[in-house]
N, C-alpha and C positions, 0 to 999 in steps of 0.2 A: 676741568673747564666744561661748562653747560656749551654742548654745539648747537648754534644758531639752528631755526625749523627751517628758514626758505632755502633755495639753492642760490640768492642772493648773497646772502650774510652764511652759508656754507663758502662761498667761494673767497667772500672778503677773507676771512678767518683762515683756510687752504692758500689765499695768496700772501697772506705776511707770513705766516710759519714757512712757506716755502722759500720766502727773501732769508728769513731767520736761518736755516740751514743752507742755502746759497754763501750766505757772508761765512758761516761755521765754517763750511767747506774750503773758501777762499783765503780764512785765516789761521785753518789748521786746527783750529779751537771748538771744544762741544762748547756752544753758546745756547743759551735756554733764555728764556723770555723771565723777566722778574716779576714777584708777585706781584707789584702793583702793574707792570706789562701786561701781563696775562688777564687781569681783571677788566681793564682798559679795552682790550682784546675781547672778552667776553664783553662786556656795553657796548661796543660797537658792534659785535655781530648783532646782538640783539635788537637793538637799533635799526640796522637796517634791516631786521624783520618788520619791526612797528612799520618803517618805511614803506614797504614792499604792502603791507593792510594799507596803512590811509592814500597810497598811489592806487590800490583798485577800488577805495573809496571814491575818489579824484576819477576816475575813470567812470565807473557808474554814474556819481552825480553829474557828469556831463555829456553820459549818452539820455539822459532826460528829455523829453521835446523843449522843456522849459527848464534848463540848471535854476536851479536858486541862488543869485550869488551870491548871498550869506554863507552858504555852505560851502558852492566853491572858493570862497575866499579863505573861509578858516581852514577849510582842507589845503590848500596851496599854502599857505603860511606854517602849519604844522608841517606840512613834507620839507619846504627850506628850515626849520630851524630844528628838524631832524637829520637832515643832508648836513648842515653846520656842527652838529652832534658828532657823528661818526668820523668828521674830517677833524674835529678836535681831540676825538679821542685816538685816533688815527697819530694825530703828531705829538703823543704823551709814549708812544712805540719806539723804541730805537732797534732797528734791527743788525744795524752795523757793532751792536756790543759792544762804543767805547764811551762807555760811561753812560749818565743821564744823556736824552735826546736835549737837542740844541735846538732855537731858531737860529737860521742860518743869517736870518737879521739882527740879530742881537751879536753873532758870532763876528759879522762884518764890521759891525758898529764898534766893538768893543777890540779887534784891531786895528781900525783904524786909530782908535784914541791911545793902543799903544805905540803904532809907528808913529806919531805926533810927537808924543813924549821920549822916544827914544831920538829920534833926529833932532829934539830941541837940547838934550843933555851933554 
């Protein structure tokens, strides 16, 4: 796996692999991240490398006497829908090992619709 250049996307990358063997540890199991985990992993670090440039973009264009908002606007919209990036690639992670990651929404939802059906039978 390419490790991220800033110490941003070094630390993202060092805090999931450290959940990753936290859960190994706590479930007695070598648990390893899956190829497409790991890829995931690597796009998100890098990611918030890109983040970490267009935030000292963001930074510069508005120690300016005069920002452009042009710039600073496409600069702010690029940093959210790279911050949206990393938290999506972020929840394609499961570090707990038990199978595919879940929404914990979908998870709720879809017992609910079972205790429905079980208490109507």
């Amino acid at each position: 796996m390419r490790r991220p250049r800033t110490a941003a996307g070094k630390r993202l990358v060092d805090s999931m692999n450290a959940a990753l063997a936290r859960t190994s540890t706590e479930t007695g199991q070598a648990l390893v991240w899956s190829e497409q985990e790991e890829a995931a992993l690597e796009r998100a670090g890098e990611t918030v490398d890109r983040a970490e440039q267009v935030r000292k973009l963001l930074s510069f264009a508005l120690k300016a006497d005069e920002p452009n908002p042009s710039t600073v606007v496409k600069l702010s919209a690029e940093l959210r829908m790279l911050d949206k990036q990393v938290v999506d690639l972020l929840g394609k992670l499961n570090p707990e090992g038990e199978g595919p990651a879940k929404s914990q929404r979908h998870v709720r939802a879809a017992r609910s619709r079972w205790d429905r059906s079980a208490g109507g039978a």
